[in-house]
N, C-alpha and C positions, 0 to 999 in steps of 0.2 A: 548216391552221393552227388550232390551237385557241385558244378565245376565252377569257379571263378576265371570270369577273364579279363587278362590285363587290359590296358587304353592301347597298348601297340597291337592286340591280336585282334581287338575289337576293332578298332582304323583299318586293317588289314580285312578283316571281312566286312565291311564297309567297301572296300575299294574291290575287293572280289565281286559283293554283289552289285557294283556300279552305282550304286548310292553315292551321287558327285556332290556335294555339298557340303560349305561350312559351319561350323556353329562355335557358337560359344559355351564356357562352362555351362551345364547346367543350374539352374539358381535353384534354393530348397524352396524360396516363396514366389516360383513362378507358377501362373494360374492360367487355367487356361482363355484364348482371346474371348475379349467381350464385343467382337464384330463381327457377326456372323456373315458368310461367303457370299450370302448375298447382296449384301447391301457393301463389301469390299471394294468395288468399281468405285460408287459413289463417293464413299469415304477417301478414296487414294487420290481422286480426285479434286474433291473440295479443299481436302488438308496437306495433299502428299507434294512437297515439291521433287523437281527433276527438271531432266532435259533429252529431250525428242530428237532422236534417231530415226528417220526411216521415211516414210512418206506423211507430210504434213496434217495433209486433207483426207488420209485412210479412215474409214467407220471401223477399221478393226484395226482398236488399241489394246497394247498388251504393257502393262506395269510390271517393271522387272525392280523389285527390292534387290540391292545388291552391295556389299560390304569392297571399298576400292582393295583392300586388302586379300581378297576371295579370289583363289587362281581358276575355280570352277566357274566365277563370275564372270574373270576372262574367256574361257570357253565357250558360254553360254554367247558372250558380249561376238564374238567370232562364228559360233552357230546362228544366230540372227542376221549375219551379214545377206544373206542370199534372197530373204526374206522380207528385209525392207523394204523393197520397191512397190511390194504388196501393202505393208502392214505400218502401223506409226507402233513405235516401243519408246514407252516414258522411262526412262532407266533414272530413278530414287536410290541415292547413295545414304546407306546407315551406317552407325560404325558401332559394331560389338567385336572384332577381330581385335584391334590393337590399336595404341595411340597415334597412328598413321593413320587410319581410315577414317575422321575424324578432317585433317587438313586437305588431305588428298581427295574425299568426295567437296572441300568446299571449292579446292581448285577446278575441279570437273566444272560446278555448277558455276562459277564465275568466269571461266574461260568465253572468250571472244568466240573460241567453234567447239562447242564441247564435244563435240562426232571426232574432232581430227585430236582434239588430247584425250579421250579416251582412246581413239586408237594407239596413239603412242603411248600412252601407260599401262595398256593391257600388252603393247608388245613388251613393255620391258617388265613389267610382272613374270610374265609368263615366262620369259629368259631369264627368270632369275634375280633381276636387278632392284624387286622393291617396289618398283613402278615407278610414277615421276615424282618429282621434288615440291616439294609442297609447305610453305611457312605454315608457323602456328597460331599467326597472325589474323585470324578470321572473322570476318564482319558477324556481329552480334544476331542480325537476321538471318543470315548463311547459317551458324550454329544453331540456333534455335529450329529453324526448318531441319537440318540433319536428323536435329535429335527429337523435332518429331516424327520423323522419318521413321524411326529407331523406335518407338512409341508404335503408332501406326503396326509396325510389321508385328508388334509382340501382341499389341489387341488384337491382331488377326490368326493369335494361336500359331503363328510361324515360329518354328527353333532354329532356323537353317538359312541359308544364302546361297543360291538366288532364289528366292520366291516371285515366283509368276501369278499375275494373278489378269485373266483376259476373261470375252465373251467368247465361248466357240463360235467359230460364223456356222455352222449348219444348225446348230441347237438352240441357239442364244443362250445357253447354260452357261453360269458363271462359275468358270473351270480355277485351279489353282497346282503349283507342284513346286515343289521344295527341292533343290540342286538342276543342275545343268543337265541340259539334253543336247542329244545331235539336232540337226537341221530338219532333216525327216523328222524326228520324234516331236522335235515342237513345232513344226507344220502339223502335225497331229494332234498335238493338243489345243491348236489356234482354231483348227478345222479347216487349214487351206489345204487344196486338194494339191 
């Protein structure tokens, strides 16, 4: 006899197996991405907009797709801290969570230092508060970039936030992982030793 399980038992073994990531409803006509992993670098590049955390001039870039609403985002956003002085991370704000992630990634991306109001909106996320404040008010190019952001990640066959998607430096294999890691773990998947 097979078992049915609820959305609460199934988030709960989700979070047993550490599986850290968001998603949205499942869609019945979602298909899978038409960008394959390799040619994903390029693509997030040519099309993806964001804003650069970490060292400028680094050969080892890592594209973090990420929903401002995603607390695992914040995580991830705080797992990288130790890491930048090595690495440049383009952190691309989508929004499939909720009608805040939508203003709040166009705040990120219009901010005067987008390093220091992400850090302030990941701390009050993460506390609980929502994150920062954000009108609904948003430049036409801001929105259109979001939402191909939001495009972008779904051609890439991604269901989940944060999506990574780097070169290893030891392989030059173009790596990708869906939810939030520790610091070690995504030193591991960057290939820094």
């Amino acid at each position: 006899m097979k078992q049915r399980i609820d959305r609460r038992h199934a988030l709960g073994l989700i979070a047993v197996l550490g599986l850290a990531a968001c998603s949205r409803e499942p869609q019945e006509s979602s298909s899978p991405g038409d960008i394959a992993l390799t040619d994903a670098i390029d693509a997030l590049e040519d099309m993806g907009k964001g804003f650069t955390a970490g060292t400028p001039m680094s050969r080892q870039v890592v594209y973090v797709l990420f929903d401002p609403q995603c607390p695992h985002c914040g995580h991830l956003w705080n797992a990288s801290q130790p890491l930048q002085a090595r690495t440049r991370f383009v952190w691309m704000p989508v929004a499939i969570l909720n009608t805040k992630s939508q203003p709040q990634g166009a705040a990120l991306l219009t901010a005067a230092d987008p390093v220091a109001a992400m850090n302030e909106h990941e701390r009050l996320l993460l506390a609980g508060q929502g994150g920062m404040s954000a009108t609904s008010g948003i430049p036409k190019d801001i929105q259109a970039a979001i939402e191909l952001n939001t495009e972008l990640m779904q051609r890439l066959g991604a269901e989940a936030v944060p999506f990574i998607v780097t070169r290893h430096a030891g392989t030059g294999e173009t790596v990708s992982h869906a939810g939030s890691l520790s610091t070690e773990a995504l030193a591991s998947l960057i290939g820094l030793p």
